[in-house]
The first five atom37 places (N, CA, C, CB, O) and aatype in JSON, in Angstrom:
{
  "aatype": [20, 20, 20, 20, 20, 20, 20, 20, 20, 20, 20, 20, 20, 20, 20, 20, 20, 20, 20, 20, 20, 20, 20, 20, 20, 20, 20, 20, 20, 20, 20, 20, 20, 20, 20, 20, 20, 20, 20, 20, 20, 20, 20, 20, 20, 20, 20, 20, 20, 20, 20, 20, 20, 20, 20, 20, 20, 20, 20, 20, 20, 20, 20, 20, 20, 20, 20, 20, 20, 20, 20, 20, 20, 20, 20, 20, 20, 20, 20, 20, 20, 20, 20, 20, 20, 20, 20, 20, 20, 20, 20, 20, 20, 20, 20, 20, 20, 20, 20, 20, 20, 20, 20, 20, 20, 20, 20, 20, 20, 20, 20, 20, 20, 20, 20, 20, 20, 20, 20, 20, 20, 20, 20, 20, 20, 20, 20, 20, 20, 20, 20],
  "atom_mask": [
    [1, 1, 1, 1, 1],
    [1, 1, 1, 1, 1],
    [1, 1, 1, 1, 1],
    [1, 1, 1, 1, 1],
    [1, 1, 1, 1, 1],
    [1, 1, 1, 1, 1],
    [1, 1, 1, 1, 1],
    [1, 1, 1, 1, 1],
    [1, 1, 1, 1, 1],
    [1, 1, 1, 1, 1],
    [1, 1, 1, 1, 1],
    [1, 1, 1, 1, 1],
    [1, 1, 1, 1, 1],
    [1, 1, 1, 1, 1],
    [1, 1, 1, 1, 1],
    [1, 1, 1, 1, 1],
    [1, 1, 1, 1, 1],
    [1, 1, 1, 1, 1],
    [1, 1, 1, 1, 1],
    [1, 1, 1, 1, 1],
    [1, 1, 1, 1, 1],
    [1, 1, 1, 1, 1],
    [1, 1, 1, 1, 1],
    [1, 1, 1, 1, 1],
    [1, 1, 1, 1, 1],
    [1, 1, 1, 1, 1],
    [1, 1, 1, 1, 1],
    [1, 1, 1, 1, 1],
    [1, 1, 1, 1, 1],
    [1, 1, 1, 1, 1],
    [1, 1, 1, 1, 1],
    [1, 1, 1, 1, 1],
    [1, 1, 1, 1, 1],
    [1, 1, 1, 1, 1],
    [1, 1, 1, 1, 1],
    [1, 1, 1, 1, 1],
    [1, 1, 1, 1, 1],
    [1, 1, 1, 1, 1],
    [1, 1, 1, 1, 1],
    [1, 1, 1, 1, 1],
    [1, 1, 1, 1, 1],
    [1, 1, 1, 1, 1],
    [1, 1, 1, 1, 1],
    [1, 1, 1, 1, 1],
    [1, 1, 1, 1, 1],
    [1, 1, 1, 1, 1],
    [1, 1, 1, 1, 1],
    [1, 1, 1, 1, 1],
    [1, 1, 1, 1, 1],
    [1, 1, 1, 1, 1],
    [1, 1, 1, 1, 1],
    [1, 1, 1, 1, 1],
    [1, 1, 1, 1, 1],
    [1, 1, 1, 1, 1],
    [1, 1, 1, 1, 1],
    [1, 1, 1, 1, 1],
    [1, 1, 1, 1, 1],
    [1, 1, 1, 1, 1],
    [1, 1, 1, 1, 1],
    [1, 1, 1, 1, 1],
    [1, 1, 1, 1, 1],
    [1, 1, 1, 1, 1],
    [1, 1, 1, 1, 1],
    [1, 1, 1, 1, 1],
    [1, 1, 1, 1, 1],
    [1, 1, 1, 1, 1],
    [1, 1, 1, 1, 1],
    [1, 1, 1, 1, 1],
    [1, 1, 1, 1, 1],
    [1, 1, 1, 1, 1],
    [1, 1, 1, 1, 1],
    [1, 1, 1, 1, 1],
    [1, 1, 1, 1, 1],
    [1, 1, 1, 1, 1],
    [1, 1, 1, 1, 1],
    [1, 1, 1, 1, 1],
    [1, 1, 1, 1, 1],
    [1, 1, 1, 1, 1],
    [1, 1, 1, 1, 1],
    [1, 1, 1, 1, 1],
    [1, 1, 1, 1, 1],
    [1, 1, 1, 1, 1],
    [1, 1, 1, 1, 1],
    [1, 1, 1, 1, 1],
    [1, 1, 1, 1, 1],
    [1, 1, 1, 1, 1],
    [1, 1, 1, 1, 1],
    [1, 1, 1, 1, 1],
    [1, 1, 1, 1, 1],
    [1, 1, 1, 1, 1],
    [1, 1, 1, 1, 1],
    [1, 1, 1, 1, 1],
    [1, 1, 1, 1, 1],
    [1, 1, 1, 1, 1],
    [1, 1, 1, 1, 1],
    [1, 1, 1, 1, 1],
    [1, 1, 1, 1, 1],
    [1, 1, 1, 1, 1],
    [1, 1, 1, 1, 1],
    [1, 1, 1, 1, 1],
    [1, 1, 1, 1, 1],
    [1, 1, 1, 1, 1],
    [1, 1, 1, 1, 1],
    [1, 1, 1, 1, 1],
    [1, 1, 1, 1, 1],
    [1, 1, 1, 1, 1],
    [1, 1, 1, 1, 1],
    [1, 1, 1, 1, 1],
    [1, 1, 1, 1, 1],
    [1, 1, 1, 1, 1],
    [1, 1, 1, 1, 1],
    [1, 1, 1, 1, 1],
    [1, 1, 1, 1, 1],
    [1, 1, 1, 1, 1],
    [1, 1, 1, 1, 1],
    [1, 1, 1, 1, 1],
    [1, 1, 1, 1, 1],
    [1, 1, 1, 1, 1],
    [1, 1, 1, 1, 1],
    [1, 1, 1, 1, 1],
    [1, 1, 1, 1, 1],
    [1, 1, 1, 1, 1],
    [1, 1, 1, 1, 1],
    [1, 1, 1, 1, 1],
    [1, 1, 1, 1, 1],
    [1, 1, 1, 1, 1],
    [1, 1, 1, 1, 1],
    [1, 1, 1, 1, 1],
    [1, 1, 1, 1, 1],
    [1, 1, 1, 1, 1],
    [1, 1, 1, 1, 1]
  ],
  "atom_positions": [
    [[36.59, 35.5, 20.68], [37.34, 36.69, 21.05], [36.97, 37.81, 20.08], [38.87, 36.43, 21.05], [36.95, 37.68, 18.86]],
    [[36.67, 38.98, 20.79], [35.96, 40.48, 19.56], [37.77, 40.96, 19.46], [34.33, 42.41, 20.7], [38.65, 40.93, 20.32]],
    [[37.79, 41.51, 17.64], [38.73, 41.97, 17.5], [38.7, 43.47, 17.77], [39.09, 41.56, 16.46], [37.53, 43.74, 18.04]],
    [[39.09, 44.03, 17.79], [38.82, 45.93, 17.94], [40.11, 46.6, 16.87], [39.2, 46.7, 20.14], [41.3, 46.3, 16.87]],
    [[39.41, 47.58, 16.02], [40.34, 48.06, 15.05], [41.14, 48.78, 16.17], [39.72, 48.99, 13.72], [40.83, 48.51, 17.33]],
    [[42.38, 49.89, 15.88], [43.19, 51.11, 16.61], [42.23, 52.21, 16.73], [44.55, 51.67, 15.75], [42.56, 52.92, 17.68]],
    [[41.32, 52.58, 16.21], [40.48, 53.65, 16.39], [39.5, 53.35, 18.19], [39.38, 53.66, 14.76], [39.62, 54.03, 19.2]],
    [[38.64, 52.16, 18.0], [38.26, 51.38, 18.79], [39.42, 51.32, 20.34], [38.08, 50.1, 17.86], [39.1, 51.59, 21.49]],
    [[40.41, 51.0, 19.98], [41.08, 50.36, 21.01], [41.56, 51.9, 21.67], [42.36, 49.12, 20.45], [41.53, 52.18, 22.87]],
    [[42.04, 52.82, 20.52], [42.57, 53.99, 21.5], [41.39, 54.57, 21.99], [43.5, 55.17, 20.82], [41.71, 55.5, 22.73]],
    [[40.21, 54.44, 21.92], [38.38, 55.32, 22.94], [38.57, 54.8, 23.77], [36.51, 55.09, 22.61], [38.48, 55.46, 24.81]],
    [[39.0, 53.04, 23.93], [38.74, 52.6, 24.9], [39.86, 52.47, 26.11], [38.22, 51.61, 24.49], [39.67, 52.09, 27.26]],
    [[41.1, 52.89, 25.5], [41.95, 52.94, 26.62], [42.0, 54.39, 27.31], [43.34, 52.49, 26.17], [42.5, 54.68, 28.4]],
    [[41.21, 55.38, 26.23], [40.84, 56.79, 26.87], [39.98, 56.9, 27.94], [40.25, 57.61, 25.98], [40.12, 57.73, 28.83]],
    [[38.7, 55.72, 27.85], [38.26, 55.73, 29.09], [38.36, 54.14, 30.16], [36.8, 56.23, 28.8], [37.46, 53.64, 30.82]],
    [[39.88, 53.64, 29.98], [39.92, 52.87, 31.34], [41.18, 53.38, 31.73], [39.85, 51.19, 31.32], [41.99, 52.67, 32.32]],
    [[41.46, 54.88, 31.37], [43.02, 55.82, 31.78], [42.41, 55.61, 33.39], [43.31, 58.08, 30.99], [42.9, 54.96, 34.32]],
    [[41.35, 56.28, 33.35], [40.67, 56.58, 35.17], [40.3, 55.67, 36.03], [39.38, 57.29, 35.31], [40.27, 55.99, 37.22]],
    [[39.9, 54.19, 35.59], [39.54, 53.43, 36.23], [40.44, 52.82, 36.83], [38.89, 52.86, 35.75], [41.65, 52.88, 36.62]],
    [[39.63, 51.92, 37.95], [40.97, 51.18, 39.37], [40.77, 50.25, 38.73], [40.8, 50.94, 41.34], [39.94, 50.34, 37.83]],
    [[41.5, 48.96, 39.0], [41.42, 47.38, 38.89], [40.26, 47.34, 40.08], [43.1, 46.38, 39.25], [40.09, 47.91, 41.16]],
    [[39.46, 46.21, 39.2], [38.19, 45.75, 40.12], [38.37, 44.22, 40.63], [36.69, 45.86, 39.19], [37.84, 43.65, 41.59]],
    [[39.39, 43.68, 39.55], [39.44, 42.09, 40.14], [41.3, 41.95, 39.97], [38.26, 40.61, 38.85], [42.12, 42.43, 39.18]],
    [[41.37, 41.04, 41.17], [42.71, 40.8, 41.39], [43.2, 39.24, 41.08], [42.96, 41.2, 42.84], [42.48, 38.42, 41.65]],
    [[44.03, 38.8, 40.48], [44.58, 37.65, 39.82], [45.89, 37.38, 41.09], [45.13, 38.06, 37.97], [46.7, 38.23, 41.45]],
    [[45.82, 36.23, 41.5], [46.16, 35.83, 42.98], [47.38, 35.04, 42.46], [44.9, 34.88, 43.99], [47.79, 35.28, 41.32]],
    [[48.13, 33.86, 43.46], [48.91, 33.11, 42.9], [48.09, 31.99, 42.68], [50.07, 32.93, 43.56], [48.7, 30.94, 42.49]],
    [[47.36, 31.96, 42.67], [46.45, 30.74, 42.53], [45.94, 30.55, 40.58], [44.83, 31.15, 43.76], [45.64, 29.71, 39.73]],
    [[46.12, 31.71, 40.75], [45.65, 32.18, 38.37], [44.28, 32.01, 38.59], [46.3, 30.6, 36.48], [43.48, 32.08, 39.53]],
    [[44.31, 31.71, 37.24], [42.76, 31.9, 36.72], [41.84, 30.67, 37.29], [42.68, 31.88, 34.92], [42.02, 29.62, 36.66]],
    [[40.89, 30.59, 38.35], [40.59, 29.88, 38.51], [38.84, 30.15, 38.54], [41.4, 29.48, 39.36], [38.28, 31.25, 38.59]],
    [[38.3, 29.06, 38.5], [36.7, 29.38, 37.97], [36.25, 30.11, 38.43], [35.73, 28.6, 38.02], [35.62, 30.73, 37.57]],
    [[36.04, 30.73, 39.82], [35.75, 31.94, 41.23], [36.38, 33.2, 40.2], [37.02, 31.61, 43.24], [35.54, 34.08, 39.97]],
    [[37.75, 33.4, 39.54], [38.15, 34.54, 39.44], [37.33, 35.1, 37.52], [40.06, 34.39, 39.76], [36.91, 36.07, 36.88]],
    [[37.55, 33.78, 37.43], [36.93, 33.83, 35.92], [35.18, 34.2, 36.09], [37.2, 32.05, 35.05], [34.42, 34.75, 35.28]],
    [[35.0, 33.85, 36.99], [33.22, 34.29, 37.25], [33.12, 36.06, 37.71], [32.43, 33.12, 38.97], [32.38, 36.92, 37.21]],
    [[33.89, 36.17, 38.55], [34.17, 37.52, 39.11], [34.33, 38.65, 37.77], [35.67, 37.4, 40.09], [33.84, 39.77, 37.62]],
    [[34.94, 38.09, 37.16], [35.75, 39.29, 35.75], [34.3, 39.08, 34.68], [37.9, 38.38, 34.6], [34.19, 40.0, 33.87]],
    [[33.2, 37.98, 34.62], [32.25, 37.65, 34.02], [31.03, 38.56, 34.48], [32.13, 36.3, 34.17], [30.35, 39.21, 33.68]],
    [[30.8, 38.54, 36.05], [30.4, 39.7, 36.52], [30.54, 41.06, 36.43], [30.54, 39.6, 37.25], [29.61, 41.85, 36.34]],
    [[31.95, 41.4, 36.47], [31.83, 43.36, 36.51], [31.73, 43.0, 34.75], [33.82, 44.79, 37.34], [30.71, 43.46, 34.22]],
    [[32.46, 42.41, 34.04], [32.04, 42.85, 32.53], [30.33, 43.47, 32.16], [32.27, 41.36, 31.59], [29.67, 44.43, 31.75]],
    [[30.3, 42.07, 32.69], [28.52, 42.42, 32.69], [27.74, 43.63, 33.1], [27.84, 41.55, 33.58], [26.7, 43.91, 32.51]],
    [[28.27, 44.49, 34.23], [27.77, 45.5, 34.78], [28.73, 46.85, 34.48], [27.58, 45.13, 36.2], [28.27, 47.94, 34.81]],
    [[30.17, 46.78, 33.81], [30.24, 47.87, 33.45], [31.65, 47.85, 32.11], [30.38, 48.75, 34.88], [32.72, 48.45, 32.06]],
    [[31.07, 46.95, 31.28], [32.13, 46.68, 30.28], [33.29, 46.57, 29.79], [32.1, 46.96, 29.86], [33.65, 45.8, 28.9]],
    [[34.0, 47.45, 30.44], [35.27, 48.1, 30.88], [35.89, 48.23, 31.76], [35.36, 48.89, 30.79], [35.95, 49.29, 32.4]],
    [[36.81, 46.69, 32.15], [37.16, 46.9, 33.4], [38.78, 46.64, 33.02], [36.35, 45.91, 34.57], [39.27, 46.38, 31.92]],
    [[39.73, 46.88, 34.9], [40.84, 46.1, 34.5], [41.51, 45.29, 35.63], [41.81, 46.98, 33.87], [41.14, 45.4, 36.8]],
    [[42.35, 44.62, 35.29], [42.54, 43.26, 36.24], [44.02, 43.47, 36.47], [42.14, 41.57, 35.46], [44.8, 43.88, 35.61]],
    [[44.36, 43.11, 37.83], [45.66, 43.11, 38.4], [46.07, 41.63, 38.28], [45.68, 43.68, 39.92], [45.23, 40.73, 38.31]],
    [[46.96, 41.48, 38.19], [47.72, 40.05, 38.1], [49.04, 40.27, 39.07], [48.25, 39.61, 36.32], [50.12, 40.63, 38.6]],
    [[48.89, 40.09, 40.09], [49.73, 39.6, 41.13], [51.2, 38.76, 40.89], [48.83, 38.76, 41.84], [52.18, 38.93, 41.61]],
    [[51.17, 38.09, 40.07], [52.18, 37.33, 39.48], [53.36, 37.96, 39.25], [51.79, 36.82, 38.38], [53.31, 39.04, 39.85]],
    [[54.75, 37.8, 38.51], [56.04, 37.99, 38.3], [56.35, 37.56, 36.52], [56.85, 37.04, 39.51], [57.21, 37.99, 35.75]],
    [[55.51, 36.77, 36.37], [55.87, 36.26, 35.11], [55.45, 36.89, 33.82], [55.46, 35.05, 35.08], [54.34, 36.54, 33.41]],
    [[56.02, 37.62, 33.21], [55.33, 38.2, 31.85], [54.8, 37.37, 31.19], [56.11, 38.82, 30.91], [53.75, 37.77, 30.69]],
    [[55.24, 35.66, 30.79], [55.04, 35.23, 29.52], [53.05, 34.76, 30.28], [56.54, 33.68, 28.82], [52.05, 34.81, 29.57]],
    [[53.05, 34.43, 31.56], [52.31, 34.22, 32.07], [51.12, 35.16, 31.95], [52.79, 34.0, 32.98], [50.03, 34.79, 31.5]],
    [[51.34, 36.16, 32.3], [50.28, 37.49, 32.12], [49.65, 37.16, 30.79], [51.07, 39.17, 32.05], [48.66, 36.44, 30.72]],
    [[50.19, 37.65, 29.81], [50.09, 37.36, 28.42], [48.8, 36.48, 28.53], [51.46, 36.63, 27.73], [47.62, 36.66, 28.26]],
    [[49.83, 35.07, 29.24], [48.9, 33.49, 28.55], [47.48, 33.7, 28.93], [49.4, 31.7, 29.38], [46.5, 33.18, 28.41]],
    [[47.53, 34.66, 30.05], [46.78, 34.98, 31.43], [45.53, 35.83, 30.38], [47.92, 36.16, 32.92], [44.41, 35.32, 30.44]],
    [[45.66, 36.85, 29.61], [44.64, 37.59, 28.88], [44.33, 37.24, 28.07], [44.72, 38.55, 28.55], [43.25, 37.61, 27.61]],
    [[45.09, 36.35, 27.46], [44.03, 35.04, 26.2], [43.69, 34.35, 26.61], [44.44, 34.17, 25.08], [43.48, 33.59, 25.66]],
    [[43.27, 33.65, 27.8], [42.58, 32.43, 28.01], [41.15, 33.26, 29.18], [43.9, 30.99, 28.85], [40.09, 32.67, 29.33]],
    [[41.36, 34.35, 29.73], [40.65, 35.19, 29.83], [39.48, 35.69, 28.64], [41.5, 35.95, 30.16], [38.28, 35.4, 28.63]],
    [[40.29, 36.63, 27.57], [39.55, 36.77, 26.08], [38.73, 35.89, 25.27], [40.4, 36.97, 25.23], [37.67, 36.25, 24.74]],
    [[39.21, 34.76, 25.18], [38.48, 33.23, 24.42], [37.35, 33.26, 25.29], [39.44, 31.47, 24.53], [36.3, 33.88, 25.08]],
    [[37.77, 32.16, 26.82], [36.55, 31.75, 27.81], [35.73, 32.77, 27.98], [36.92, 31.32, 29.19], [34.74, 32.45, 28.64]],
    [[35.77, 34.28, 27.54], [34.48, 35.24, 28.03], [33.93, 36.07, 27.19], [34.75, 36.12, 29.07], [33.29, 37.09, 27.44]],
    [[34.25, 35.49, 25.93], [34.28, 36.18, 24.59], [34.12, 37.81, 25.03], [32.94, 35.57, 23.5], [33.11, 38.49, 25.2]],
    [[35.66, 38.15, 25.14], [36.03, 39.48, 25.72], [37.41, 40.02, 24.65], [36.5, 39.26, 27.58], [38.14, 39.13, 24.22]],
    [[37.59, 40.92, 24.42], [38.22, 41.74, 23.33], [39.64, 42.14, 25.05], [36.74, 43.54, 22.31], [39.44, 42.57, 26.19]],
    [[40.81, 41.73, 24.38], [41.96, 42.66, 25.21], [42.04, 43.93, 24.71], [43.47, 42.12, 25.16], [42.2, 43.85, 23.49]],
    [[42.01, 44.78, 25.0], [42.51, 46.39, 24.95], [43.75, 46.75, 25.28], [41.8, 47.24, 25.79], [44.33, 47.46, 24.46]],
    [[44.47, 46.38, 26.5], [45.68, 46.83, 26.91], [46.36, 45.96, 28.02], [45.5, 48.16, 27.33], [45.78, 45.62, 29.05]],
    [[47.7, 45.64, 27.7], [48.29, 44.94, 28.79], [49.56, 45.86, 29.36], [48.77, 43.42, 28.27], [50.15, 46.32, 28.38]],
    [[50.14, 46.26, 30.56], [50.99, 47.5, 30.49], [50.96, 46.93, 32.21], [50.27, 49.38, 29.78], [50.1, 47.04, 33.09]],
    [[52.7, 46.12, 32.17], [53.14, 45.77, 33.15], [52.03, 44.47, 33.91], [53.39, 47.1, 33.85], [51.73, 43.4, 33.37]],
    [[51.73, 44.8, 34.84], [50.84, 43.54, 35.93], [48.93, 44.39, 35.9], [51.89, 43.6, 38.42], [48.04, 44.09, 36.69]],
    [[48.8, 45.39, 34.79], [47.48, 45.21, 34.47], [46.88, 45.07, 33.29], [46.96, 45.96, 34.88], [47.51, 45.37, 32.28]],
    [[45.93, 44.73, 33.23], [45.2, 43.82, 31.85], [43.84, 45.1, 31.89], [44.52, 41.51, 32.32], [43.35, 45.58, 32.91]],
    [[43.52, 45.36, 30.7], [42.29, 46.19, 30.47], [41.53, 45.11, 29.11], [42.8, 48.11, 29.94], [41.83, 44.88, 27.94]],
    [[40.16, 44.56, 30.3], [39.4, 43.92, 29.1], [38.51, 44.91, 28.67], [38.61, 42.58, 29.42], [38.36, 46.02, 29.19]],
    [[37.9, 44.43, 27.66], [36.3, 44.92, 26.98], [35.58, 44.16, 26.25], [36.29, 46.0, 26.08], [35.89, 43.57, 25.22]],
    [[34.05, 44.22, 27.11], [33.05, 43.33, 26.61], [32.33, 44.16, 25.86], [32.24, 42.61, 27.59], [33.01, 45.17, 25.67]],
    [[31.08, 44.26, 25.24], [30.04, 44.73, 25.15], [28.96, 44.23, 26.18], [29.78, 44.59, 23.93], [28.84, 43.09, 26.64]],
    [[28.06, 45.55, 26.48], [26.91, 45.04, 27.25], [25.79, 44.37, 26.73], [26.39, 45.97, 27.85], [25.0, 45.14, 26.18]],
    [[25.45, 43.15, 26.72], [24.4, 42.25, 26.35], [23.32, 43.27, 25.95], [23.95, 41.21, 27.55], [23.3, 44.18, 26.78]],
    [[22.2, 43.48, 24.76], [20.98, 44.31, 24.91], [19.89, 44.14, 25.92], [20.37, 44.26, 23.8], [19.22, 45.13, 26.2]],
    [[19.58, 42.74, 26.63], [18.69, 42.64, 27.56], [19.07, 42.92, 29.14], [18.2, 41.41, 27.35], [18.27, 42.67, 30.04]],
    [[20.79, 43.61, 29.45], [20.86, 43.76, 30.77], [20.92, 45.49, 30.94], [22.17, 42.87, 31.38], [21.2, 46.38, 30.13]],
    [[20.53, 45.52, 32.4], [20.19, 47.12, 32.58], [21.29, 48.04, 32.39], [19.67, 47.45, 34.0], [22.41, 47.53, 32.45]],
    [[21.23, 49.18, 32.2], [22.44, 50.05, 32.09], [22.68, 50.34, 33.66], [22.19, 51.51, 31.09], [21.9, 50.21, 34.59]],
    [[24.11, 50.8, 33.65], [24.59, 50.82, 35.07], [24.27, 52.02, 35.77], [26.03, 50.66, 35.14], [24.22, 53.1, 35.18]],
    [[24.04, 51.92, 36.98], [23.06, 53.06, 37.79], [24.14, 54.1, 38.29], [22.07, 52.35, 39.29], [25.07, 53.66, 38.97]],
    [[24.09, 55.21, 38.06], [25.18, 56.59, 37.97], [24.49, 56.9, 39.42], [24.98, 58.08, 36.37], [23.48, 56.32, 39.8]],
    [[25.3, 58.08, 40.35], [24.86, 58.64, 41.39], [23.78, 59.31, 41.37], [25.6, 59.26, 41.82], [23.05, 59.3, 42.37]],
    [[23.41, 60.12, 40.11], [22.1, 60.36, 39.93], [20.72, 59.7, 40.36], [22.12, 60.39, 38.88], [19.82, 59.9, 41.18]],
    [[21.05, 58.79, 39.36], [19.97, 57.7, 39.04], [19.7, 56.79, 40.89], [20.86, 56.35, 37.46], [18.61, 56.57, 41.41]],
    [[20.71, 56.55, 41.3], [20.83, 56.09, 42.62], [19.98, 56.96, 43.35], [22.22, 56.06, 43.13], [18.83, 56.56, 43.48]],
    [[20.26, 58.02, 43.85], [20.02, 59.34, 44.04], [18.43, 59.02, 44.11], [20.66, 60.43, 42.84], [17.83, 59.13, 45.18]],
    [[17.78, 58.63, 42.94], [16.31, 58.81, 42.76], [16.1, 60.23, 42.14], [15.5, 58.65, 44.19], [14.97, 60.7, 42.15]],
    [[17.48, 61.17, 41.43], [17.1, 62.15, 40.85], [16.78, 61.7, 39.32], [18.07, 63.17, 41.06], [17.29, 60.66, 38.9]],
    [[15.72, 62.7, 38.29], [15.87, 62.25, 37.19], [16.8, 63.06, 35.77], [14.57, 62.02, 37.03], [17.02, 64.27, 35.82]],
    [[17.12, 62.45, 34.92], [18.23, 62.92, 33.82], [17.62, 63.76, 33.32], [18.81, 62.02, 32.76], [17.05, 63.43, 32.28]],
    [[17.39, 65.6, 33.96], [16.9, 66.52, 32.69], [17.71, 66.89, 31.44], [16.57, 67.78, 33.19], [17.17, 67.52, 30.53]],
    [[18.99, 66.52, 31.39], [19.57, 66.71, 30.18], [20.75, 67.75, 30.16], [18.54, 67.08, 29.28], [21.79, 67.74, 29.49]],
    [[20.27, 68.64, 31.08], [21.33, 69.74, 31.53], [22.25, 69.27, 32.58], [20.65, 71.04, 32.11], [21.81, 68.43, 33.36]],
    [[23.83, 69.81, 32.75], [24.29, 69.7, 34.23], [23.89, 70.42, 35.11], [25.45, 69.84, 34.42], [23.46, 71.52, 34.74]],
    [[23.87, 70.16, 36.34], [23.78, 70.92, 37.44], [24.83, 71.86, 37.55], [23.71, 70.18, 38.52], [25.95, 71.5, 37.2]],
    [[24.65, 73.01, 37.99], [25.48, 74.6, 38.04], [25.87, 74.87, 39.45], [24.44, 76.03, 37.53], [24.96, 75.17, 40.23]],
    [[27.31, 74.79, 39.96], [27.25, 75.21, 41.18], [27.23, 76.29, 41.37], [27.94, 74.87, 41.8], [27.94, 77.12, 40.8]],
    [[26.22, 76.56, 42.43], [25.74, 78.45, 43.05], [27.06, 79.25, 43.21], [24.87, 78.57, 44.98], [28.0, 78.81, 43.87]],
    [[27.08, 80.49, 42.57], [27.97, 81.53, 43.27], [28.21, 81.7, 44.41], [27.72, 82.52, 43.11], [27.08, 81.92, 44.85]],
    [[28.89, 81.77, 45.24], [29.39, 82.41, 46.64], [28.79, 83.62, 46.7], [30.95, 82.62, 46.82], [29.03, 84.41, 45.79]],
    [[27.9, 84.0, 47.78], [27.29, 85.19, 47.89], [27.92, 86.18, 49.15], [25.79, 84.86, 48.05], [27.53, 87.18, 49.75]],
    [[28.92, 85.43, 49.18], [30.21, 86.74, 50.16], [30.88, 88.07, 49.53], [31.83, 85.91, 50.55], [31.04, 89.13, 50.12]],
    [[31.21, 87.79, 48.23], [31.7, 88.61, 47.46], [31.25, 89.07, 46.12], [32.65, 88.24, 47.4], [31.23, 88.17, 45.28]],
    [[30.8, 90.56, 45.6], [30.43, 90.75, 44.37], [31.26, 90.35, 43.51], [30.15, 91.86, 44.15], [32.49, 90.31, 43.64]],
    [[30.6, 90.01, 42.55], [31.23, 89.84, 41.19], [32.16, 90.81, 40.65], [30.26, 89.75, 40.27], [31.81, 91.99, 40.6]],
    [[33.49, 90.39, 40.17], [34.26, 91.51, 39.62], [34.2, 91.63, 38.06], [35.71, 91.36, 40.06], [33.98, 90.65, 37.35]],
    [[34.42, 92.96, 37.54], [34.71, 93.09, 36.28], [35.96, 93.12, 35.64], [34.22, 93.96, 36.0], [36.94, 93.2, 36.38]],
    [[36.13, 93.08, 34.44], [37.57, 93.16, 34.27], [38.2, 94.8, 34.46], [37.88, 92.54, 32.73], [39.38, 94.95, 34.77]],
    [[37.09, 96.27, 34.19], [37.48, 96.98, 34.61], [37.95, 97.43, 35.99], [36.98, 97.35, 34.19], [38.63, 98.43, 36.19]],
    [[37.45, 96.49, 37.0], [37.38, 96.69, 38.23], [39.11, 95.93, 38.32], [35.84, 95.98, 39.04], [39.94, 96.26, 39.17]],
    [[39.31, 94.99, 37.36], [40.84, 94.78, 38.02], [42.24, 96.05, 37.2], [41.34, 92.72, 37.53], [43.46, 96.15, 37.24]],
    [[41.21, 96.7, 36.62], [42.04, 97.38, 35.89], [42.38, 98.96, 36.23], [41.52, 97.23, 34.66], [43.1, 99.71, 35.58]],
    [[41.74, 99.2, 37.28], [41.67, 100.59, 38.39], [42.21, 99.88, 39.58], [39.89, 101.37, 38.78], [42.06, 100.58, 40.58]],
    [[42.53, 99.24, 39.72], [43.45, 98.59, 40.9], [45.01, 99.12, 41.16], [43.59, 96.99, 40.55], [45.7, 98.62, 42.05]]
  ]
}
């Protein structure tokens, strides 16, 4: 199990504020299918989080340490019926493919700028100030 200092743990709950749950914890628990599933998205995007279907708090809990150990996965956050793990990405697997990259566009480094509306000139601030 990776420990994560408070510095660590609050980046990482900054960026799984936005994310959905990708794997769902059934009444059935942790069973090898669900434990493979959560082994998978780790793998492809480090930061995921898991719904637990269940009623039982002490259960949840038992539910993200035996999760953490079997996938040598760091807990980040437990808050009600979802669990936020974090792995690191292995160095030999690919980084995850953005809409860009999908796209077949390539990363010049800059963002893209959306075009002005060419219905209306540009105003100045003197122009709102003769109004």
């Amino acid at each position: 199990m990776i420990n994560l200092n408070p510095a660590q743990r609050r980046a990482l709950k900054a960026r799984a504020h936005h994310l959905h749950p990708v794997v769902m914890v059934g009444d059935a628990g942790l069973t090898p299918t669900v434990l493979h599933e959560i082994d998978i998205n780790l793998k492809s995007h480090e930061l995921i989080k898991i719904r637990v279907l269940g009623d039982d708090r002490t259960a949840r809990a038992g539910l993200i340490d035996a999760i953490c150990t079997q996938l040598e996965a760091a807990a980040v956050q437990h808050i009600g019926k979802i669990l936020v793990i974090f792995r690191p990405r292995p160095d030999d697997a690919p980084a995850p493919r953005t809409a860009d990259t999908a796209a077949g566009k390539k990363n010049t480094g800059t963002p893209a700028r959306r075009p002005r509306p060419r219905n209306a000139p540009r105003r100045t601030k003197r122009s709102f100030q003769s109004s």
